[in-house]
C-alpha positions as a Markdown table, in Angstrom:
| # | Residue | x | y | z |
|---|---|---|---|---|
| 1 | Unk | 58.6 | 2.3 | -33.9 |
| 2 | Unk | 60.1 | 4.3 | -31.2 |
| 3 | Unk | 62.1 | 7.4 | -31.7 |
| 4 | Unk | 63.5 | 9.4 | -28.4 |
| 5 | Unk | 61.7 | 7.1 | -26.4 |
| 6 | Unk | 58.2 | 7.8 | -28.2 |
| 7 | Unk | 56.5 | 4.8 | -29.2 |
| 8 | Unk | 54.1 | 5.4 | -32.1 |
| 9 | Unk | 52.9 | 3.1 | -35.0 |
| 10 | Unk | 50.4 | 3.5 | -37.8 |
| 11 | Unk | 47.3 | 1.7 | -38.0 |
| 12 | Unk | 45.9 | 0.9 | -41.3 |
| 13 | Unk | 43.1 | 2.7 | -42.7 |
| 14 | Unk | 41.7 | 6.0 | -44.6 |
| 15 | Unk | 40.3 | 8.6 | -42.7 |
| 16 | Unk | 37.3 | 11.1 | -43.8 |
| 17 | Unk | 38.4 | 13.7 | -41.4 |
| 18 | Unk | 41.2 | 14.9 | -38.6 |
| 19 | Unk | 40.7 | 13.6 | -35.7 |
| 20 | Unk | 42.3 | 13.5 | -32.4 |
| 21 | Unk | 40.9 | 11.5 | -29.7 |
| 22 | Unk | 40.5 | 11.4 | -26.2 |
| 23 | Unk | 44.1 | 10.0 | -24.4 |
| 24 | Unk | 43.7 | 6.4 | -23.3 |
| 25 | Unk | 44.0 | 5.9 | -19.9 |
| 26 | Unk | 42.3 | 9.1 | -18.8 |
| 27 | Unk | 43.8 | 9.9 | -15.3 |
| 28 | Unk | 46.7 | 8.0 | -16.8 |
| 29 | Unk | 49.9 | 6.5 | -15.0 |
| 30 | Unk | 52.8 | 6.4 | -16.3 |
| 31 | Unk | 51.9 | 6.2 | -19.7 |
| 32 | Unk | 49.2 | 7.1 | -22.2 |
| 33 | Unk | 47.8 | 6.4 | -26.1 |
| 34 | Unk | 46.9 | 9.3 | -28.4 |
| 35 | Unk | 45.0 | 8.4 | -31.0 |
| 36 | Unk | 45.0 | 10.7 | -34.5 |
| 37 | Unk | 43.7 | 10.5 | -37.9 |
| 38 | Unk | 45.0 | 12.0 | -41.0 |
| 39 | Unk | 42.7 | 12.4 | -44.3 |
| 40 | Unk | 45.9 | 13.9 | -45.8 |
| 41 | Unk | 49.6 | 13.9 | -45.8 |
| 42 | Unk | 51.0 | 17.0 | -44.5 |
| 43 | Unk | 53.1 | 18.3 | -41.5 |
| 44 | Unk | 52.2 | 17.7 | -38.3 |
| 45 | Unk | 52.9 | 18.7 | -34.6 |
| 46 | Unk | 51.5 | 17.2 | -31.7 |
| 47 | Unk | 52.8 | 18.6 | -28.6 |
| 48 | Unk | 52.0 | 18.4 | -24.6 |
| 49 | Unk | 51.9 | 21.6 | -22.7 |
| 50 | Unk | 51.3 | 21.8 | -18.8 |
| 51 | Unk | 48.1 | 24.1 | -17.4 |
| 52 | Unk | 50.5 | 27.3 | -17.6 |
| 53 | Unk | 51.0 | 26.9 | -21.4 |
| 54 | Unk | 54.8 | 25.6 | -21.2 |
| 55 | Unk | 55.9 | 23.3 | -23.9 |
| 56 | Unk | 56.8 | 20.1 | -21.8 |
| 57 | Unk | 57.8 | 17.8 | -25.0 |
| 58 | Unk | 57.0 | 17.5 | -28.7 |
| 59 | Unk | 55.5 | 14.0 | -29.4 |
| 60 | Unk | 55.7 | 14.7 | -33.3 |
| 61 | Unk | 56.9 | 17.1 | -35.9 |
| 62 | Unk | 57.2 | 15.6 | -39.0 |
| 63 | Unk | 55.7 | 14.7 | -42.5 |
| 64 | Unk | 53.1 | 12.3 | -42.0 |
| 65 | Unk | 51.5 | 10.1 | -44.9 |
| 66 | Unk | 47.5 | 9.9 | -44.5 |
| 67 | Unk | 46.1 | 7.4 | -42.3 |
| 68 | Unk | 45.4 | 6.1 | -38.3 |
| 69 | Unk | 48.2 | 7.0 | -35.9 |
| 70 | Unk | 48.3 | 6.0 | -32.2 |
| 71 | Unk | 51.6 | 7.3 | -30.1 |
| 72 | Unk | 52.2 | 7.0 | -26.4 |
| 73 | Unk | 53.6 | 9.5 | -23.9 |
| 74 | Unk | 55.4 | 8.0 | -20.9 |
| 75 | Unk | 54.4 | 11.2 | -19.2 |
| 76 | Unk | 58.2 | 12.6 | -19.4 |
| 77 | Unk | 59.7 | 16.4 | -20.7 |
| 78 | Unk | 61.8 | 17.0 | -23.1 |
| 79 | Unk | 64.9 | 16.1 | -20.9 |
| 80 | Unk | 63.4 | 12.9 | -19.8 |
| 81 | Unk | 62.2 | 13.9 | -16.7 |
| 82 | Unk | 58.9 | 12.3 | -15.4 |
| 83 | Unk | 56.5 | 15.8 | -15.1 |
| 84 | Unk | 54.2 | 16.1 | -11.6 |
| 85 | Unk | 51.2 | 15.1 | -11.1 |
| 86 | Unk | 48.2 | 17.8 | -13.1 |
| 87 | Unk | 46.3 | 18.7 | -16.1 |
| 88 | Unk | 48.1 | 18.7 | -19.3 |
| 89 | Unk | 47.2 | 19.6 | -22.7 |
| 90 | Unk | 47.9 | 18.1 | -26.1 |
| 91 | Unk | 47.6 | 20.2 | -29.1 |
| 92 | Unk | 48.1 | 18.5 | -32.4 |
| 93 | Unk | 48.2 | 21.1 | -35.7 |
| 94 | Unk | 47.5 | 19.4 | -39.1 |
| 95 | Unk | 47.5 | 21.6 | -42.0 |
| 96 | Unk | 44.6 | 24.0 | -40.9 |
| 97 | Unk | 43.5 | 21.6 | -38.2 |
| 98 | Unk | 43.9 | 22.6 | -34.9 |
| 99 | Unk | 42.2 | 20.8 | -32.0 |
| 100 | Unk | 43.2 | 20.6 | -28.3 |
| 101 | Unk | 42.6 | 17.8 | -25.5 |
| 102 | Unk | 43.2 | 18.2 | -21.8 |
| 103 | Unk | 44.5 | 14.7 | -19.7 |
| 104 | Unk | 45.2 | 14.1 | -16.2 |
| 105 | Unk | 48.2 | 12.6 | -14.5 |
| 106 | Unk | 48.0 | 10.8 | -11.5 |
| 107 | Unk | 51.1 | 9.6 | -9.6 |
């Protein structure tokens, strides 16, 4: 499925834990996977801040059914800009699961 130029799809399975992995290429360019698991349904935000702490774009904020998740980033904000070169973060929350992952982007 893509949604404002997100693609993301569910991947079958039950998770025993949250879980976010490590982005897929790391340096990446232009895009990257982001791997997540779910042991629950619930709310979740996943979002991709630069080295400063700005909010560059929110990947997902929704209610998600338990199970695998994979969504890319094409390494563009919020307006659809491509972001510089750097360290970014990604922070997903989960219920009371918070975890956060740093990748690099190479142009």
């Amino acid at each position: 499925m893509v949604i404002d130029g997100i693609e993301d799809y569910y991947i079958s399975g039950i998770p025993e834990e949250y879980m976010i992995s490590q982005n897929y290429p790391n340096p990446f360019n232009p895009v990257t996977r982001i791997k997540f698991e779910l042991p629950q349904a619930g709310k979740v935000m996943l979002k991709i801040y630069n080295i400063i702490g700005q909010e560059i774009r929110t990947l997902v904020d929704a209610y998600q059914p338990m199970g695998i998740y994979e969504i890319t980033w094409d390494g563009k904000d919020k307006r659809g800009q491509r972001v510089a070169s750097g360290v970014y973060l990604y922070i997903i929350k989960a219920g009371d699961f918070v975890q956060a992952r740093k990748m690099l982007l190479l142009q």
